[in-house]
PADRENZA-708030 format. One record per residue (C-alpha): residue number from 1; residue in one letter; x, y, z. Coordinates in nm, 3 decimals, padded with zeros to 5 digits, always signed. Layout:
# PADRENZA-708030
     n   res         X         Y         Z
   NUM     A         X         Y         Z
...
This chain:
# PADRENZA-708030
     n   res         X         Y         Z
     1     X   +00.000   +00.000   +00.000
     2     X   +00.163   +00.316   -00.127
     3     X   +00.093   +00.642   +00.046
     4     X   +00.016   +00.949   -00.155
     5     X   +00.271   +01.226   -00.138
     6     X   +00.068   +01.592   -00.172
     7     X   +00.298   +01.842   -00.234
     8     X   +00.265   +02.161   -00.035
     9     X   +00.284   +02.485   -00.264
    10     X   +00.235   +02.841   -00.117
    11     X   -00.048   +02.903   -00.363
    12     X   -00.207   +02.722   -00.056
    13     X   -00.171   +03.004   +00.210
    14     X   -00.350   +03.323   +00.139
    15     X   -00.312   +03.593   +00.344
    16     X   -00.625   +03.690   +00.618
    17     X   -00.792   +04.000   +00.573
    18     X   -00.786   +04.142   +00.926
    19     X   -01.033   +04.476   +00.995
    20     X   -00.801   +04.587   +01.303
    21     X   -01.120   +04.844   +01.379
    22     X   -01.360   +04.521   +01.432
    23     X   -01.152   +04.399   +01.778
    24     X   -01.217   +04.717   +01.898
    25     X   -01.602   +04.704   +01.894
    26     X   -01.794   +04.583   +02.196
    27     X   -02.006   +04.266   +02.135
    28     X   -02.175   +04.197   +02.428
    29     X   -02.461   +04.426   +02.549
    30     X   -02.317   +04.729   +02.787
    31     X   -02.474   +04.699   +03.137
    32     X   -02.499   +04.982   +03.398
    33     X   -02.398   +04.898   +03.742
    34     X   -02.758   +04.971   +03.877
    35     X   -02.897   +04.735   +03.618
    36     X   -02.659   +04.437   +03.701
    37     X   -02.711   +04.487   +04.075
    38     X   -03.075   +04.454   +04.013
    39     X   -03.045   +04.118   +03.778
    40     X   -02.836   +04.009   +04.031
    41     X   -03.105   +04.127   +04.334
    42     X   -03.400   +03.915   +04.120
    43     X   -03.195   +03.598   +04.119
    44     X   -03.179   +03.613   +04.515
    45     X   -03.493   +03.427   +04.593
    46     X   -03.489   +03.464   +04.944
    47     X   -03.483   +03.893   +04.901
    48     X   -03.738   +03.856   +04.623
    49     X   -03.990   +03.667   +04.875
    50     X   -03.918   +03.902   +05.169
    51     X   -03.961   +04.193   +04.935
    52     X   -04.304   +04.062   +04.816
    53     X   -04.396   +04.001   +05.209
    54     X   -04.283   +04.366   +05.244
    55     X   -04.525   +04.488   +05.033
    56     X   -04.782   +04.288   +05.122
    57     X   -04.786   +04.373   +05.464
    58     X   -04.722   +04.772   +05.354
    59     X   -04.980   +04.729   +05.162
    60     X   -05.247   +04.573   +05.467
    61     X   -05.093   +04.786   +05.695
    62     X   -05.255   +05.090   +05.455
    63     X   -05.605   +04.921   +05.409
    64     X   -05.637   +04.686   +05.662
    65     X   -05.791   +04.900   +05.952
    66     X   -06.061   +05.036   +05.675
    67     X   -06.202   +04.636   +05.599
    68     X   -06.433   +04.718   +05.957
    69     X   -06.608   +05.003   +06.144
    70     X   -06.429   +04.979   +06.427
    71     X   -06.165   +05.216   +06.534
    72     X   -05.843   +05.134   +06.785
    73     X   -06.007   +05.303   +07.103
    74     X   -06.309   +05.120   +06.998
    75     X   -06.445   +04.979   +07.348
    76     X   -06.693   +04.693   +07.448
    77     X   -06.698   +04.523   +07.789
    78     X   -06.945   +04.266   +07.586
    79     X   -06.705   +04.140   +07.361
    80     X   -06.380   +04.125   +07.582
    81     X   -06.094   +03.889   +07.548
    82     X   -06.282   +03.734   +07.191
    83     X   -06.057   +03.471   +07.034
    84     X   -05.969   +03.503   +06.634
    85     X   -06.279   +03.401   +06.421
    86     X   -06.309   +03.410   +06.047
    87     X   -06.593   +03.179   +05.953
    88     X   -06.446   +03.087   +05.664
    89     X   -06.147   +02.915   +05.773
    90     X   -06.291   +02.793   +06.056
    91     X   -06.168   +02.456   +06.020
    92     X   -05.814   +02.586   +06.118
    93     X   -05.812   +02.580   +06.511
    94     X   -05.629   +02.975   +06.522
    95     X   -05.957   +03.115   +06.341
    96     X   -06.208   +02.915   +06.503
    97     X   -06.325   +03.129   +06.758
    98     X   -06.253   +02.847   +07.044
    99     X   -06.087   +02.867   +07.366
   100     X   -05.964   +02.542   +07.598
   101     X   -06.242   +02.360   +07.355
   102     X   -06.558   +02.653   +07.427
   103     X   -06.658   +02.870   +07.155
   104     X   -06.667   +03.195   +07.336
   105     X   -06.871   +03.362   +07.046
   106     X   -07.163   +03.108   +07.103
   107     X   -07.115   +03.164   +07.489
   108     X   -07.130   +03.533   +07.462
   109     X   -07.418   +03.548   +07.183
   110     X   -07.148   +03.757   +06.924
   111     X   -07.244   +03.711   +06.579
   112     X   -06.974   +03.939   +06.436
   113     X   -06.612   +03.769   +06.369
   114     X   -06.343   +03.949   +06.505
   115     X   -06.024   +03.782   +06.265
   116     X   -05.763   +03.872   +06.508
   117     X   -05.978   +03.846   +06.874
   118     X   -06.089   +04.161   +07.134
   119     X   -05.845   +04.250   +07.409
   120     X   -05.912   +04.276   +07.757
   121     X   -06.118   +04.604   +07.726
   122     X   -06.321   +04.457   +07.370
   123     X   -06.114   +04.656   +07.139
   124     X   -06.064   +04.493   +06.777
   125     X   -05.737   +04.364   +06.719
   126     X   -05.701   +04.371   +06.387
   127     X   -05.756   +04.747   +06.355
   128     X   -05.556   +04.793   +06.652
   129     X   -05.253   +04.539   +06.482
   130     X   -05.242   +04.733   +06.176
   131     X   -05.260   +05.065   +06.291
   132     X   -04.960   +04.951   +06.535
   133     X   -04.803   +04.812   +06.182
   134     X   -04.811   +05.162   +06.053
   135     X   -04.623   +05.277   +06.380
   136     X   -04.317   +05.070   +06.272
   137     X   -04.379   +05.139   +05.852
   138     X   -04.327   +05.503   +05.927
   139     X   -04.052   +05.426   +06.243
   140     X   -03.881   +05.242   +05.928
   141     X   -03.945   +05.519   +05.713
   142     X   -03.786   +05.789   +05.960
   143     X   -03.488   +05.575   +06.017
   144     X   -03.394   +05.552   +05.608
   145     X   -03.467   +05.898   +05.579
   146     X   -03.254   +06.019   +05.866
   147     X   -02.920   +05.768   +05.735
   148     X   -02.952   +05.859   +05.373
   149     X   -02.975   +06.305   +05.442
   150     X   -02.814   +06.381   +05.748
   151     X   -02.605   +06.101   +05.813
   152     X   -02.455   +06.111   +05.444
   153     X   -02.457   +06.473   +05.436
   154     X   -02.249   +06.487   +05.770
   155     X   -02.057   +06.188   +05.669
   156     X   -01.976   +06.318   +05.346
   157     X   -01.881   +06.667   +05.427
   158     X   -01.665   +06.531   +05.697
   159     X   -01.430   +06.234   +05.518
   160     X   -01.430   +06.525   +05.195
   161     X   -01.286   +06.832   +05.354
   162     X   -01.072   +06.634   +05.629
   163     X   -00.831   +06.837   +05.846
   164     X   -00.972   +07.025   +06.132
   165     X   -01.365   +07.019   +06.007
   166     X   -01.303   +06.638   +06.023
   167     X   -01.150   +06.655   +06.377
   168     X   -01.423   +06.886   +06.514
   169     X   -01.732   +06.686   +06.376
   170     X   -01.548   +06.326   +06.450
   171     X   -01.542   +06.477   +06.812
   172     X   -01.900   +06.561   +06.805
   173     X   -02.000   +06.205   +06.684
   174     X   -01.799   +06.017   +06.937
   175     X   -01.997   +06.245   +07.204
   176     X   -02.324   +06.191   +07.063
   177     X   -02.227   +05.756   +07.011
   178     X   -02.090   +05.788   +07.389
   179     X   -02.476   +05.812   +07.524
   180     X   -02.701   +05.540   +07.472
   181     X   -03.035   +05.598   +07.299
   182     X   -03.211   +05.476   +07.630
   183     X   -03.088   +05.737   +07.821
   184     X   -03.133   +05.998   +07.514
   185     X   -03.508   +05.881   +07.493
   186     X   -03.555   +05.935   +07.877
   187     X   -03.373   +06.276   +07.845
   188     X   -03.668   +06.388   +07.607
   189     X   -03.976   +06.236   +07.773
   190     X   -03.853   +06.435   +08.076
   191     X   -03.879   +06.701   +07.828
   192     X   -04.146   +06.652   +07.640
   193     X   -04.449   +06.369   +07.655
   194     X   -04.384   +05.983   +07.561
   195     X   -04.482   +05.908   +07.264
   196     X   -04.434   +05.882   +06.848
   197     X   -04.244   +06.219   +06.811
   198     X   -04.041   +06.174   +07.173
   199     X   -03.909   +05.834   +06.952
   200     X   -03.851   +06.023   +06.650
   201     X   -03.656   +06.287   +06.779
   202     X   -03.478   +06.020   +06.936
   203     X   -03.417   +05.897   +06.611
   204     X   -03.272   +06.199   +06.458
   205     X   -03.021   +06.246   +06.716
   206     X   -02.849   +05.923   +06.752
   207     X   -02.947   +05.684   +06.462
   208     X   -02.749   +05.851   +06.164
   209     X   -02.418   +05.810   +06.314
   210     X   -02.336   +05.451   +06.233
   211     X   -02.439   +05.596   +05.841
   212     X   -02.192   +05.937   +05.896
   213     X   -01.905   +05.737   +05.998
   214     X   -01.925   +05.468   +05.685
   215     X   -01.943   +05.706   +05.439
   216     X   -01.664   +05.952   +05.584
   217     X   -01.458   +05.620   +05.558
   218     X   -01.543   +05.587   +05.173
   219     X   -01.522   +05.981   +05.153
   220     X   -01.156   +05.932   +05.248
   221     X   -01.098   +05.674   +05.012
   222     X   -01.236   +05.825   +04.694
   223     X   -01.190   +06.159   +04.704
   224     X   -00.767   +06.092   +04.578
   225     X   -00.868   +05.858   +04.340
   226     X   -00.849   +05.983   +03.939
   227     X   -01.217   +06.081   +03.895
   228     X   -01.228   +06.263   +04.168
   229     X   -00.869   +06.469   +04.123
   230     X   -00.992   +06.505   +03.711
   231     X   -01.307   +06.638   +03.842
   232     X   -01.124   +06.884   +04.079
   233     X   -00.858   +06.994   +03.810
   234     X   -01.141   +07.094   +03.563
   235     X   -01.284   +07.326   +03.806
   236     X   -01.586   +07.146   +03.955
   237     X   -01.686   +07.277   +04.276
   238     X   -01.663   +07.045   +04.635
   239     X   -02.072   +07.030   +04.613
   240     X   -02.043   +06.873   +04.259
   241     X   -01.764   +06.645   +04.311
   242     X   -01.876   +06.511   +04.686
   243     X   -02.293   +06.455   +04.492
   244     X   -02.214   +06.399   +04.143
   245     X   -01.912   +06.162   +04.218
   246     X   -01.827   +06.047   +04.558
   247     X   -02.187   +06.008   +04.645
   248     X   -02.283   +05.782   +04.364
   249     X   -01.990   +05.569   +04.413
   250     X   -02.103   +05.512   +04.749
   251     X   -02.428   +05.437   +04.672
   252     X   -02.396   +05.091   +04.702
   253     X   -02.263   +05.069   +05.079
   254     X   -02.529   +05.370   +05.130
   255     X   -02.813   +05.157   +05.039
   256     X   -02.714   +04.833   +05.186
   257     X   -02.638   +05.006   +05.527
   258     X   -02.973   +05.173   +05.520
   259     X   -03.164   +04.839   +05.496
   260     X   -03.006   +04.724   +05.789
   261     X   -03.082   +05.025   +06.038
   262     X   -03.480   +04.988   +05.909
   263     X   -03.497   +04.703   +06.144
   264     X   -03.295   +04.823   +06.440
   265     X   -03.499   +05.108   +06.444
   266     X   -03.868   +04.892   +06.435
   267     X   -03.660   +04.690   +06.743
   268     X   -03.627   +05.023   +06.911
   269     X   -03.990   +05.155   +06.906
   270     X   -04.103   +04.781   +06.977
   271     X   -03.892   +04.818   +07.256
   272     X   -03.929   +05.135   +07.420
   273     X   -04.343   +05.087   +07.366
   274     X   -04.278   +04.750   +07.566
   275     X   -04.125   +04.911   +07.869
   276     X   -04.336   +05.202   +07.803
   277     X   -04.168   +05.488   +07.728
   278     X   -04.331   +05.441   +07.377
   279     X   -04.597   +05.478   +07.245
   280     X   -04.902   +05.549   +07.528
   281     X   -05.233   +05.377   +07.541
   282     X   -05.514   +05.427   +07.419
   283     X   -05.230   +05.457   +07.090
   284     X   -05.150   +05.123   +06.959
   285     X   -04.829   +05.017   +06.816
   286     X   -04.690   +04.646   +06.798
   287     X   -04.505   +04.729   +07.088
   288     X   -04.758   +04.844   +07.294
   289     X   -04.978   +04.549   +07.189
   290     X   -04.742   +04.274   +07.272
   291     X   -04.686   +04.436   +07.627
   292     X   -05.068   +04.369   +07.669
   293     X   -05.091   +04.072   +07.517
   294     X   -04.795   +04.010   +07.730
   295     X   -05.005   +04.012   +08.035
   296     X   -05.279   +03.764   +07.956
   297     X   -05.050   +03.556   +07.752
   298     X   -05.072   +03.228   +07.948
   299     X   -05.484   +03.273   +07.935
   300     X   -05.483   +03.460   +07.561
   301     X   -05.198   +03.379   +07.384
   302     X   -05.360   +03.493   +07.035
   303     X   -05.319   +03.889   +07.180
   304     X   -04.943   +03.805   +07.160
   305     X   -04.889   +03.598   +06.880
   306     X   -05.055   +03.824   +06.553
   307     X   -04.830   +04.131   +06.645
   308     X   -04.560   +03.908   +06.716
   309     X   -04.532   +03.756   +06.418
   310     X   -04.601   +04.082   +06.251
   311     X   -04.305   +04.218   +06.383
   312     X   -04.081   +03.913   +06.293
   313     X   -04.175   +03.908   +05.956
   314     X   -04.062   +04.305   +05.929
   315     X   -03.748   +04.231   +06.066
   316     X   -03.686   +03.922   +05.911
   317     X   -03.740   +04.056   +05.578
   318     X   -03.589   +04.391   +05.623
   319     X   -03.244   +04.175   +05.700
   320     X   -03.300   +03.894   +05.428
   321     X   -03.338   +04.191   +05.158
   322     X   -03.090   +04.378   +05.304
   323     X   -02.853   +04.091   +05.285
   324     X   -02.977   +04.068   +04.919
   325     X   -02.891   +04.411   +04.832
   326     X   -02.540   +04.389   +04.965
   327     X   -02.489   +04.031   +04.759
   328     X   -02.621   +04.252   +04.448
   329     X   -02.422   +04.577   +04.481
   330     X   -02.111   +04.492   +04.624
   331     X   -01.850   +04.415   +04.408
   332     X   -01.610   +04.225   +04.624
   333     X   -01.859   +03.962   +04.687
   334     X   -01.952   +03.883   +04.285
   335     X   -01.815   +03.561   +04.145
């Protein structure tokens, strides 16, 4: 068997035609940093679910104390210490309007369903739960408000400028840190009554510090890198560099550190309303409400457990999205 010789000849090579101008063109689609933050947000399915729950309970917190006639300082002596009832899902032992076996609504001749029981003086529950729920919404609402103006304002301003106006307000912030909100809350209420704006002010005097002191710390490391000096040699002023620049680069962190002092701050109202130096009764707030509830809980636990687990879910779900956001938008932990 003879093998066939094939005789190589440079007619066979022809030279490529190469467009240089081609390998400089972007294939791929161009995607902002927002935009991949948020793909990578949606494929987090434990922040998507906690955001939904969010909402939802936003959402009841908003309508829920309009689907009756009663209000929160709604009082009955007829219909006190009612268990949950919802006719409908009565086959499910929470809603079935029974107590130690007795149904309590047959007992006391009540033919209206009260979905989340009476307390001790007949008021409805689930008014009084989602009004309380609205308490902590707008406690949560403060709280973001207060880290993302004044504590990245004063953060900002501070890590920028440095020097002495960095000593000075560093000095002030280690004063205000040095107190604990406790005794700042029980400094107001002996100035002014307990209550939602005692907590608030509370609020805007301690809780933006945390926020102040991580952005001065990506102030400082910024505001030498090239954008920043480019930005500074082509005459932009310190209020367009520090918000146009620095600000937006620190968005990220910003963000992420935000959703995680929404539920210290629901804690703290919870809290103070427990012990009461919250919010004051006839007022409701989940706070307040488990402190009652808290009372009667080995006869009635049902007064405890609705704003209980109301309160979990907020501040479960505030700290599984928050965790979610800081997966999406920081880019030391990406793959």
């Amino acid at each position: 068997m003879s093998a066939t010789n094939t005789e190589v000849t440079k007619e066979m090579f022809v030279p490529a035609e190469i467009d240089h101008s081609v390998s400089e063109q972007i294939t791929g689609e161009s995607i902002s940093t927002t935009r991949d933050g948020l793909r990578r947000f949606l494929q987090n399915k434990g922040a998507v679910i906690s955001l939904i729950i969010l909402i939802a309970l936003v959402v009841m917190a908003l309508i829920g104390p309009h689907f009756n006639n009663y209000e929160i300082d709604d009082q009955d002596l007829e219909r006190v210490n009612l268990p949950a009832k919802i006719t409908a899902l009565s086959w499910i032992p929470l809603f079935d309007g029974k107590e130690q076996g007795v149904d309590v609504y047959q007992e006391k001749n009540i033919k209206t369903d009260f979905w989340f029981g009476t307390d001790s003086l007949g008021r409805d529950l689930w008014t009084r739960t989602w009004k309380g729920t609205q308490i902590s919404l707008f406690i949560a609402l403060v709280a973001a408000l207060v880290d993302l103006f004044i504590g990245v304002t004063y953060g900002g301003i501070s890590g920028y400028f440095g020097g002495a106006t960095d000593t000075i307000m560093q000095r002030i912030v280690e004063i205000i840190s040095g107190i604990p909100n406790l005794v700042w809350i029980i400094l107001l209420i002996l100035i002014m009554q307990p209550g939602l704006f005692a907590i608030t002010v509370s609020i805007l005097a301690t809780s933006w510090v945390s926020m102040s002191r991580i952005v001065r710390g990506e102030m400082l490391k910024l505001k030498n890198q090239e954008f920043a000096l480019a930005s500074r040699t082509l005459g932009a002023s310190h209020g367009r560099i520090i918000l146009r620049h620095l600000i937006p680069n620190s968005m990220g962190m910003i963000i992420v550190n935000t959703m995680f002092s929404i539920p210290s701050a629901i804690f703290f109202e919870a809290f103070l309303s427990f012990i009461g130096l919250g919010i004051r009764q006839p007022g409701a707030s989940l706070g307040t409400l488990i402190n009652t509830g808290y009372e009667v809980l080995q006869l009635h636990p049902y007064q405890t457990f609705f704003p209980g687990v109301i309160i979990s879910l907020l501040m479960i779900c505030f700290n599984i999205m928050g965790n979610g956001i800081r997966d999406a938008f920081d880019p030391k932990l990406r793959n």
